[in-house]
One Martini backbone bead per residue (centre of mass of N, CA, C, O) as a GRO file, in nm:
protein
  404
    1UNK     BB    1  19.465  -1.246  13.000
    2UNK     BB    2  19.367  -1.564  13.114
    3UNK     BB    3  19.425  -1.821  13.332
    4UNK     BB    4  19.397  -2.015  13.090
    5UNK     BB    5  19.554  -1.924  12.871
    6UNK     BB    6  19.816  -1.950  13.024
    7UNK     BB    7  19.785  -2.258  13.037
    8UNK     BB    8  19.812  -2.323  12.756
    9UNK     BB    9  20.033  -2.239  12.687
   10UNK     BB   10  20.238  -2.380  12.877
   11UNK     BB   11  20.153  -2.644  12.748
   12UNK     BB   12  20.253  -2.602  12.487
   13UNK     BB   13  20.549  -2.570  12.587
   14UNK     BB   14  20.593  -2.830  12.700
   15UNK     BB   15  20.540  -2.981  12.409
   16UNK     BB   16  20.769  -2.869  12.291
   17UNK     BB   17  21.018  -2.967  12.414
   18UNK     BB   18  20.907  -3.286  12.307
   19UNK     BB   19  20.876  -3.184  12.009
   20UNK     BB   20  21.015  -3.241  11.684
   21UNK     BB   21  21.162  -3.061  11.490
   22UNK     BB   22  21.117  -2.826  11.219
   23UNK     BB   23  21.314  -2.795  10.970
   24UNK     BB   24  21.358  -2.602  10.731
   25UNK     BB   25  21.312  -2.561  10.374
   26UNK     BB   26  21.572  -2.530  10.117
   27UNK     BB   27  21.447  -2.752   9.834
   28UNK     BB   28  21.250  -2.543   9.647
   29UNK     BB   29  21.242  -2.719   9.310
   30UNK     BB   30  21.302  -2.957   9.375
   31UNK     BB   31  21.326  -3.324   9.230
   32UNK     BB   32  21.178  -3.574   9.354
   33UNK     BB   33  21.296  -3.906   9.394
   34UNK     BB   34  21.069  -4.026   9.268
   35UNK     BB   35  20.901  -3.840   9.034
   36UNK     BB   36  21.020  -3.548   8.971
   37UNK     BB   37  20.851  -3.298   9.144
   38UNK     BB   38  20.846  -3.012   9.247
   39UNK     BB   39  20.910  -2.888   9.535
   40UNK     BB   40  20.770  -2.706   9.854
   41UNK     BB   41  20.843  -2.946  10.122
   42UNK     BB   42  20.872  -3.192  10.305
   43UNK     BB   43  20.662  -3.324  10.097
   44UNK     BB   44  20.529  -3.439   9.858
   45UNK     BB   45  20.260  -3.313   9.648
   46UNK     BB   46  20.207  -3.634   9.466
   47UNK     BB   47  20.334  -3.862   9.654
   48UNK     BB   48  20.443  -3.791   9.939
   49UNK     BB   49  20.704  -3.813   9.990
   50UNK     BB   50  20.985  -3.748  10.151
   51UNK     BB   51  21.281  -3.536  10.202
   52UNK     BB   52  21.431  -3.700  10.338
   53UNK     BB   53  21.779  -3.824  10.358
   54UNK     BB   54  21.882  -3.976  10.622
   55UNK     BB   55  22.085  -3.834  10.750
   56UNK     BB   56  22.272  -3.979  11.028
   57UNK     BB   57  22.323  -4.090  11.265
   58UNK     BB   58  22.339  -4.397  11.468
   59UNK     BB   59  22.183  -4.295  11.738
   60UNK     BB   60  21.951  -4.167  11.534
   61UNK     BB   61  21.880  -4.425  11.406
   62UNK     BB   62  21.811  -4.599  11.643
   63UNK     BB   63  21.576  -4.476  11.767
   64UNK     BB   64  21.395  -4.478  11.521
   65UNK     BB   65  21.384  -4.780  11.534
   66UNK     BB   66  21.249  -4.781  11.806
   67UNK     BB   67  21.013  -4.624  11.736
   68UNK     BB   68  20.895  -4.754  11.523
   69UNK     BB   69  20.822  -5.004  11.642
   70UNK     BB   70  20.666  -4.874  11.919
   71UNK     BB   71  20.555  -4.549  11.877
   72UNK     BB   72  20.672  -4.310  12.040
   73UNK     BB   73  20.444  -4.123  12.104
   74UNK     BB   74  20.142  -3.941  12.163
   75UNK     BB   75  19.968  -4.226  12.126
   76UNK     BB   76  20.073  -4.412  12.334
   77UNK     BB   77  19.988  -4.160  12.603
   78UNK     BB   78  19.718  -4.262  12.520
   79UNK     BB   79  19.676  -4.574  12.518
   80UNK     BB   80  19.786  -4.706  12.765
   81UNK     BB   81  19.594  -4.607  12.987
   82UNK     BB   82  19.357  -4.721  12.850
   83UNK     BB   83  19.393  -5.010  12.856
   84UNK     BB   84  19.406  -5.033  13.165
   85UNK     BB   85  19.169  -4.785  13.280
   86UNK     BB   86  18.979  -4.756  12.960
   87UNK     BB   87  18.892  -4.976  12.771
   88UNK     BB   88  18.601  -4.867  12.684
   89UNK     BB   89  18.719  -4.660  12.515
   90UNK     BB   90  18.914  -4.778  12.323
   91UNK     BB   91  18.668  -4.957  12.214
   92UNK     BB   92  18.527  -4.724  12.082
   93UNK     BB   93  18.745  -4.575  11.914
   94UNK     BB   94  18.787  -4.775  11.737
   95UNK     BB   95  18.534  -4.897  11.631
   96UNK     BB   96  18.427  -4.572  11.496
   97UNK     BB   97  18.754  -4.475  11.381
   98UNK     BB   98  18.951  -4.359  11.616
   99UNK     BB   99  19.277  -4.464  11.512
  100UNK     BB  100  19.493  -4.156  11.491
  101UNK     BB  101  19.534  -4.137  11.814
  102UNK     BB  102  19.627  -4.416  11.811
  103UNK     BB  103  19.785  -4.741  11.837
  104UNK     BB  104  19.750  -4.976  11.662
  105UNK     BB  105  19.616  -5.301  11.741
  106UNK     BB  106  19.819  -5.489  11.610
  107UNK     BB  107  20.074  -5.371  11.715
  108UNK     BB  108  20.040  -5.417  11.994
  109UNK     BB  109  19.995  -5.707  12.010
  110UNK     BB  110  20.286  -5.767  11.872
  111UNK     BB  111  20.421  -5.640  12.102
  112UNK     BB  112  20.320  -5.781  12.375
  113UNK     BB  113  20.387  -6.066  12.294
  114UNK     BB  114  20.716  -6.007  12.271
  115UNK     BB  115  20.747  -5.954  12.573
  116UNK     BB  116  20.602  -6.216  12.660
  117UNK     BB  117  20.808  -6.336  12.574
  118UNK     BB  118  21.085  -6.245  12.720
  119UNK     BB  119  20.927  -6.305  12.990
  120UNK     BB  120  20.962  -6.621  12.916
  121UNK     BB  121  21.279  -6.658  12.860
  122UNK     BB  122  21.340  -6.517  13.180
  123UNK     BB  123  21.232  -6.757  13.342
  124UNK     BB  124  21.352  -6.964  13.252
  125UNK     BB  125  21.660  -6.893  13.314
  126UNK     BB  126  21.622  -6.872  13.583
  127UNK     BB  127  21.531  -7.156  13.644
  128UNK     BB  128  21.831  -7.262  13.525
  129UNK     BB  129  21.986  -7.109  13.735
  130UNK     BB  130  21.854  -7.234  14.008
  131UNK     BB  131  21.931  -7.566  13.926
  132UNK     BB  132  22.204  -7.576  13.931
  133UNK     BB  133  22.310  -7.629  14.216
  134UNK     BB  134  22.174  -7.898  14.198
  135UNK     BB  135  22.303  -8.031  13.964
  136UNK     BB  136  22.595  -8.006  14.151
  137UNK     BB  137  22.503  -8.198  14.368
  138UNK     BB  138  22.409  -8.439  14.207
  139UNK     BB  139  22.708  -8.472  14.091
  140UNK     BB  140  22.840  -8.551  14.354
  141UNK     BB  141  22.654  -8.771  14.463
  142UNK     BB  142  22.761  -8.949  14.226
  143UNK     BB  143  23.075  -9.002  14.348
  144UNK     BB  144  22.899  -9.146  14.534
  145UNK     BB  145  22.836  -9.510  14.677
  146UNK     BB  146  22.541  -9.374  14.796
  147UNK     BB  147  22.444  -9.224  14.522
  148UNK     BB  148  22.470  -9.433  14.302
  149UNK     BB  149  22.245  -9.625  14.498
  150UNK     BB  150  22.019  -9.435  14.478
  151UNK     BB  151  21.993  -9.410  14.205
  152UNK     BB  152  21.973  -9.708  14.095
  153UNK     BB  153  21.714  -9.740  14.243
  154UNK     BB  154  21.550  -9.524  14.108
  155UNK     BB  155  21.570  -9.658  13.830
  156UNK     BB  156  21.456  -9.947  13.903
  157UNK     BB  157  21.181  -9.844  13.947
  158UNK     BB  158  21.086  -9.712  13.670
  159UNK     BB  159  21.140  -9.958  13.535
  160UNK     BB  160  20.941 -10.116  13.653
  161UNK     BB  161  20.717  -9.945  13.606
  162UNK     BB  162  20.726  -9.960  13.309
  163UNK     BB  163  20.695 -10.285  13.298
  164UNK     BB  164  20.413 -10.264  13.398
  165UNK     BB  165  20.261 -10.092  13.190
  166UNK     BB  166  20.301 -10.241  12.962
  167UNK     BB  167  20.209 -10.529  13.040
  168UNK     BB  168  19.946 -10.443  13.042
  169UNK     BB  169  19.853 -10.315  12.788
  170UNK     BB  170  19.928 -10.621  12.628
  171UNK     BB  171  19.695 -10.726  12.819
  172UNK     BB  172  19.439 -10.548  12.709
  173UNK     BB  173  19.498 -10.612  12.396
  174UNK     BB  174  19.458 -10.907  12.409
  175UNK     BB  175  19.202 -10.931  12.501
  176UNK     BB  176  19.037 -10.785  12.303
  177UNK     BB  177  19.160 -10.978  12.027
  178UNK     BB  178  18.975 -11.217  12.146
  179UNK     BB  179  18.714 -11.103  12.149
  180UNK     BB  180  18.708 -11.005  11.843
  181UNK     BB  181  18.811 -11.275  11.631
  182UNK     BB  182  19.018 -11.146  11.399
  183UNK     BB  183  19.215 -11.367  11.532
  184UNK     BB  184  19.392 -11.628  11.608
  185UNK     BB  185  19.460 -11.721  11.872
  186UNK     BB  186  19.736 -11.808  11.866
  187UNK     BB  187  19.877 -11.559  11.754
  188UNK     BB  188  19.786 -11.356  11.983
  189UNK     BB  189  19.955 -11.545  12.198
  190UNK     BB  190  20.230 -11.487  12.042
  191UNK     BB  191  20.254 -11.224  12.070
  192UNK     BB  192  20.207 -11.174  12.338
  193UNK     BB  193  20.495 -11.340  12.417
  194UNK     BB  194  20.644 -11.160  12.290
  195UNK     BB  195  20.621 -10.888  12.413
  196UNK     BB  196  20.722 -10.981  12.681
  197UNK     BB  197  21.028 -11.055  12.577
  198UNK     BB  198  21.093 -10.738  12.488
  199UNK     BB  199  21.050 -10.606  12.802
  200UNK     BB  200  21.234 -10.794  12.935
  201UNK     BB  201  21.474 -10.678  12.805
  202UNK     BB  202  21.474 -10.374  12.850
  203UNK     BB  203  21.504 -10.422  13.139
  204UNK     BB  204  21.715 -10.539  13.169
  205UNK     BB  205  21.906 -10.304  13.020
  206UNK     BB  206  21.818 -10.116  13.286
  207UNK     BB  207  21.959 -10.291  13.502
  208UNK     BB  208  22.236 -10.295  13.382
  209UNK     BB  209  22.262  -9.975  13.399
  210UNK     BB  210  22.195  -9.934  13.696
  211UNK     BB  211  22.495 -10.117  13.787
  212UNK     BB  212  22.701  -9.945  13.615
  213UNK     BB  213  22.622  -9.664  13.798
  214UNK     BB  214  22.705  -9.766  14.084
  215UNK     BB  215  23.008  -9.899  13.996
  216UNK     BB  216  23.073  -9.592  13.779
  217UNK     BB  217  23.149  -9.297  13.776
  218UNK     BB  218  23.157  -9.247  13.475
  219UNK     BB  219  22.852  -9.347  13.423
  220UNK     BB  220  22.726  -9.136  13.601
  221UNK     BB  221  22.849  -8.862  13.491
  222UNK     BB  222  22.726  -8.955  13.187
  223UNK     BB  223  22.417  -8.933  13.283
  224UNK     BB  224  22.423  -8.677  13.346
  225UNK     BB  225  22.489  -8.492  13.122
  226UNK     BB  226  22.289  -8.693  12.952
  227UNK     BB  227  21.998  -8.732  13.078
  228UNK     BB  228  22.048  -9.048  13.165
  229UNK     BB  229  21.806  -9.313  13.219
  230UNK     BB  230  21.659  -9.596  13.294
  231UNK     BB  231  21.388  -9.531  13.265
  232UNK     BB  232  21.385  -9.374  13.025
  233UNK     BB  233  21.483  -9.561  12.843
  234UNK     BB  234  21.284  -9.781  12.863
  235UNK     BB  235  21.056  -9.573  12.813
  236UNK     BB  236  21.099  -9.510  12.512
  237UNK     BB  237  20.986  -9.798  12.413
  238UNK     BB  238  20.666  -9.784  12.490
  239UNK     BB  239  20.523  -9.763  12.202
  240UNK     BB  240  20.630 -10.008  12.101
  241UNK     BB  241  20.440 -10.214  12.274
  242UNK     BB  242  20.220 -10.217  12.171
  243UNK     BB  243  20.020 -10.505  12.107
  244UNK     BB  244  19.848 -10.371  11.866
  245UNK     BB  245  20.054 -10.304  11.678
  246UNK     BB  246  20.152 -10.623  11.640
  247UNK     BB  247  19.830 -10.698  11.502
  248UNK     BB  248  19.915 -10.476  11.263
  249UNK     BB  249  20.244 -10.574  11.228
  250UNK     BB  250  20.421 -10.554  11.431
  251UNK     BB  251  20.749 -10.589  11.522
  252UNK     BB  252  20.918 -10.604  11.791
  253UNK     BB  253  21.118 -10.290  11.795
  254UNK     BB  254  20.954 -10.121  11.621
  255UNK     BB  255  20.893  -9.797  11.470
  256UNK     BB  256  20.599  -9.819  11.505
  257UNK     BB  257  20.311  -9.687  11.542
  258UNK     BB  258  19.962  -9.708  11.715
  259UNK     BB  259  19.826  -9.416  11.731
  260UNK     BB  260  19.846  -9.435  12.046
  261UNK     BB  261  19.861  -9.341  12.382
  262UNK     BB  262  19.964  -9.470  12.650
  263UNK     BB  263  20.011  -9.500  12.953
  264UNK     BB  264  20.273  -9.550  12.971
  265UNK     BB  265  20.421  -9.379  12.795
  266UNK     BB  266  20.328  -9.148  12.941
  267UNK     BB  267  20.488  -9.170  13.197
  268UNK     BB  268  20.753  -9.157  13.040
  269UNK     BB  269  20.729  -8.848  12.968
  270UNK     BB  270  20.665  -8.731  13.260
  271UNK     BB  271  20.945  -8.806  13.402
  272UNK     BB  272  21.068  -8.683  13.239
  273UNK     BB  273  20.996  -8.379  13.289
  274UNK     BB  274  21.073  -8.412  13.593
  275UNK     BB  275  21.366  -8.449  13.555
  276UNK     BB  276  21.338  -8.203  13.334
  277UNK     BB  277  21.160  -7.909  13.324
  278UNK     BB  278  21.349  -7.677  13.179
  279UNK     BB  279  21.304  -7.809  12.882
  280UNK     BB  280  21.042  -7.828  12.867
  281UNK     BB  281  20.940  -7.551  12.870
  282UNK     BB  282  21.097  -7.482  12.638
  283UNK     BB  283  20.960  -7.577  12.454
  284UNK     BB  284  20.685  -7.520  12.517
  285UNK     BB  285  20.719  -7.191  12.448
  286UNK     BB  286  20.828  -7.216  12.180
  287UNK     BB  287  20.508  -7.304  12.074
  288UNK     BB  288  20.347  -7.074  12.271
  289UNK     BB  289  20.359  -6.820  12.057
  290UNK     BB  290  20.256  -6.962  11.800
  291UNK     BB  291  19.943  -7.011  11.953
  292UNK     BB  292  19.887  -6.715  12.047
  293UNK     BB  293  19.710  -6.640  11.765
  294UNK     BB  294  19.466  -6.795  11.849
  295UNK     BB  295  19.310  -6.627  12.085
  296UNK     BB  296  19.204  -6.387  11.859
  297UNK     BB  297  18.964  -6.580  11.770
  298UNK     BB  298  18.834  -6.689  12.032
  299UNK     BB  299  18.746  -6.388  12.123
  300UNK     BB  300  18.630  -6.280  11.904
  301UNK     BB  301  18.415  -6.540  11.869
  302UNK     BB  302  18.301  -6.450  12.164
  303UNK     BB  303  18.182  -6.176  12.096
  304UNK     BB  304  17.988  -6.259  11.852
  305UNK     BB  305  17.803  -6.404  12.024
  306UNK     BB  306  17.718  -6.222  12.234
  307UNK     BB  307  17.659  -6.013  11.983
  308UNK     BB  308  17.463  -6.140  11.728
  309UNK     BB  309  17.208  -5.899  11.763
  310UNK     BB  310  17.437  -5.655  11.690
  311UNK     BB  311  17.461  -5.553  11.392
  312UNK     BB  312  17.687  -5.282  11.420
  313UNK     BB  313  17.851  -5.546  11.453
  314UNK     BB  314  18.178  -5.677  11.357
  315UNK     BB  315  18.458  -5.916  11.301
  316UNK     BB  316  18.630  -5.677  11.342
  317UNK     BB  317  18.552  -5.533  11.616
  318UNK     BB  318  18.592  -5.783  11.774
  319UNK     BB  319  18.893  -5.798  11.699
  320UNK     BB  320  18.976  -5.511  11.823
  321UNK     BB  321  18.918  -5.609  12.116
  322UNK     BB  322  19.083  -5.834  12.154
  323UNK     BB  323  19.355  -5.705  12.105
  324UNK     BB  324  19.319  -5.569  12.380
  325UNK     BB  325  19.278  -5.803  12.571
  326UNK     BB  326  19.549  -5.942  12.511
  327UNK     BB  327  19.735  -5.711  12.550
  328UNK     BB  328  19.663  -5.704  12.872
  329UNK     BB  329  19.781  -5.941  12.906
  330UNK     BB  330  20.043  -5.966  12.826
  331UNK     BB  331  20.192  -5.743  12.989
  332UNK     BB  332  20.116  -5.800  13.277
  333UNK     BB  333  20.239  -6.089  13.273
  334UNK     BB  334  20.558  -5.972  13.165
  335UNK     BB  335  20.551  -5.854  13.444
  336UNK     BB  336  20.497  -6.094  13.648
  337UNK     BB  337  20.797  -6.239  13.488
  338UNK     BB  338  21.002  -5.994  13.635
  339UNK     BB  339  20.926  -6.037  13.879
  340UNK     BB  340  20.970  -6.119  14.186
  341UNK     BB  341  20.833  -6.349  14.357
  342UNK     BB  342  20.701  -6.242  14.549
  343UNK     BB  343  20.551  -6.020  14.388
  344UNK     BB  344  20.413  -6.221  14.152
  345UNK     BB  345  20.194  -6.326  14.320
  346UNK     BB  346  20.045  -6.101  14.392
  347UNK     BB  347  19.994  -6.010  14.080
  348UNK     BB  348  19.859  -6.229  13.986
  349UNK     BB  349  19.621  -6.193  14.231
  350UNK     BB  350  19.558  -5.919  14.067
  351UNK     BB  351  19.486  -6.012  13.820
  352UNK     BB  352  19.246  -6.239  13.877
  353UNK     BB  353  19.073  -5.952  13.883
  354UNK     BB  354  19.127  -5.737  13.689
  355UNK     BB  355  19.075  -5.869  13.412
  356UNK     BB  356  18.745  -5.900  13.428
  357UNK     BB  357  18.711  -5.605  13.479
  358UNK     BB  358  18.869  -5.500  13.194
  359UNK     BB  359  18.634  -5.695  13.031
  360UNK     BB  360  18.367  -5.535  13.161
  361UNK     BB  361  18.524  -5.241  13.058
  362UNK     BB  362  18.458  -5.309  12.766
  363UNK     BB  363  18.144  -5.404  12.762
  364UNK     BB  364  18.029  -5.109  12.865
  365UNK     BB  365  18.233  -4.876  12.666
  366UNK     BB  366  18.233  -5.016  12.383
  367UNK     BB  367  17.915  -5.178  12.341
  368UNK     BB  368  17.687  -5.071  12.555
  369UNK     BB  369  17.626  -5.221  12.822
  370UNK     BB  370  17.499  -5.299  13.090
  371UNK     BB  371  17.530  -5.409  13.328
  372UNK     BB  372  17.395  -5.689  13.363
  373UNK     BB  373  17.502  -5.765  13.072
  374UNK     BB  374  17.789  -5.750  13.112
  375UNK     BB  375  17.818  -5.971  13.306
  376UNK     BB  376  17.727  -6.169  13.126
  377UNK     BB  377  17.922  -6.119  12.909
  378UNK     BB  378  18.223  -6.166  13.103
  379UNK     BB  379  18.125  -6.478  13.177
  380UNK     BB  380  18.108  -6.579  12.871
  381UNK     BB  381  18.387  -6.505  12.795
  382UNK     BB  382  18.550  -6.595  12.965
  383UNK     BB  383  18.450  -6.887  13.003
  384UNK     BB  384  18.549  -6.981  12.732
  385UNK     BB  385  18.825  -6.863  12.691
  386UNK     BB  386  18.936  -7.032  12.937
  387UNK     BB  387  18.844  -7.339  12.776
  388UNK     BB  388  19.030  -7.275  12.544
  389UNK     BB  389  19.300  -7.233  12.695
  390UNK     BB  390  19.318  -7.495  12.838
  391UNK     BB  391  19.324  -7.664  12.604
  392UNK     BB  392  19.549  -7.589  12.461
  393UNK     BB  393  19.747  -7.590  12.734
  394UNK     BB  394  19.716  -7.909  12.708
  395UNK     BB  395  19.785  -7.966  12.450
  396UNK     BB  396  20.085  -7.840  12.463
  397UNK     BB  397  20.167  -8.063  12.690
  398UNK     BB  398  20.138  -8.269  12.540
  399UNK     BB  399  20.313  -8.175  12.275
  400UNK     BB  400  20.595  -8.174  12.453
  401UNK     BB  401  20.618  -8.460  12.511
  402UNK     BB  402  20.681  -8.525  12.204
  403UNK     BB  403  20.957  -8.357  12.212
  404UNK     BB  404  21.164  -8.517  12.444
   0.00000   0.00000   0.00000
């Protein structure tokens, strides 16, 4: 026997070690439970069905559900090395149709979703357990008489903020109206007016609530508990303040909205958002992993327009490409959210080099492209990716604000 041979054996020793037993098969003639077939084997051979009758214990039981989850075999232990450090090897492989040696690939990308949100639902809970104790110093300093008188300074701060970006936006409503003359002036500076009285009141009753709080610990305490802040309530009207909304029949007050979002109330909602923004975040991720299977079609749709003229390549396998880039981005990203903050910053500055490069190498060993060509095509579809990645956050920021 050669060295080879001994080497080989050895291995195959090792991987028996850690491979599951197949007890012998006792259960011959039996009728099969689905088909009523008598058996053979441990699987039957008209239908497929296994012969398994699943007694097992409970802990036998959790393993086999997370293994099922996850495909812990030997599949898992050949994806993953290639995922992070070959990933043109396995979009080669997926591509091909070499798909029973690895974990499907769509599998792959809804557990690393999972992770992704786990460690981002992981992240925000430090975030709002770091600001316990800024909150618990901040209702203290609201219990004493230069506390509340520093808060309602802020307050009414706010508040003035407020009306005066109203009271602009229902000025710039008004001249727009009168240059328009598709209503009589007199009616136009009617409504115009009223506008005003209905801000000038709504800052009234915020300034009235920050005289409340600076002399009344108890209004103090009730407004920390329930972030409720004067220049926010004031703030919550003004949508409705646009005077836009009030010529086209909105009466001061009503809860009609104008169609668009005006400077103020953006203004008031993201005072909102840093008032308090442990909850704002819990909003936005709420909606961002629903969003996150967006990101599928649109890496997959650039790199269909990048390879166009390729035609041996179709939109399933631009999609199974997509599947392990985006794999590596959600795995990577949600070890970076569970990492000490000073290490994940490192790792994080470490991502934005990796990721193009491992982008770089999914399309010179998935796609077969030059280096050249490789580059070029990894600034495109970067490019693309991170503009629609960015349009997407910026929109889902902006929808979280309207949700607070």
């Amino acid at each position: 026997m050669t060295g080879a041979d001994l080497e080989a054996a050895a291995a195959d020793s090792v991987r028996d070690l850690f491979r599951r037993r197949t007890q012998p098969f006792t259960r011959k003639g039996e009728p099969c439970a689905n088909c009523g077939t008598p058996l053979e084997g441990h699987y039957c051979h008209e239908c497929g069905q296994t012969t398994d009758t699943h007694h097992r214990s409970i802990l036998h039981l959790i393993w086999e559900a997370i293994e099922g989850m996850f495909h812990l075999d030997g599949r898992l232990a050949r994806t993953l090395p290639l995922l992070f450090l070959k990933p043109g090897v396995l979009a080669k492989d997926y591509m091909e149709g070499r798909i029973a040696r690895h974990v499907p690939p769509f599998r792959t990308f809804l557990v690393a979703l999972l992770l992704f949100i786990f460690a981002a639902e992981h992240a925000i809970h430090g975030m709002q357990h770091e600001a316990e104790p800024a909150a618990h110093r901040r209702a203290e300093t609201l219990q004493t008489p230069q506390g509340r008188a520093s808060e309602a300074a802020r307050i009414r701060a706010l508040a003035a903020t407020a009306r005066d970006a109203a009271l602009k936006a229902s000025a710039e409503t008004r001249d727009e109206a009168l240059a328009d003359g598709d209503e009589p002036r007199a009616k136009v500076l009617a409504k115009y007016e009223s506008s005003k009285t209905f801000i000038a009141t709504q800052y009234a009753r915020a300034v009235s609530r920050a005289d409340q709080i600076e002399h009344d610990p108890d209004a103090a305490k009730k407004a920390m508990e329930a972030s409720e802040h004067l220049g926010e309530t004031a703030a919550l009207q003004l949508r409705d303040l646009s005077f836009e909304a009030e010529i086209g029949g909105q009466e001061p007050g009503g809860h009609k909205a104008s169609g668009k979002y005006d400077e103020a109330w953006f203004k008031a909602q993201l005072a909102k958002a840093l008032e308090n923004p442990e909850f704002y975040f819990v909003v936005m991720f709420g909606w961002a992993h629903r969003l996150a299977v967006l990101l599928l079609p649109i890496v997959g749709l650039s790199l269909a327009i990048v390879y166009v003229n390729r035609r041996q390549f179709f939109i399933y396998d631009h999609l199974l490409v997509a599947t392990n880039l985006l794999s590596f981005a959600f795995l990577t990203n949600a070890l970076g959210l569970v990492l000490p903050a000073s290490v994940g910053s490192i790792w994080f500055t470490l991502l934005a080099i990796w990721t193009p490069i491992n982008l770089f190498q999914t399309l010179r060993g998935g796609y077969g492209s030059s280096i050249p060509g490789a580059v070029f095509k990894t600034l495109v579809v970067w490019f693309t990716s991170a503009t629609a990645f960015g349009v997407l956050l910026v929109a889902l920021m902006f929808f979280s604000l309207t949700q607070i």
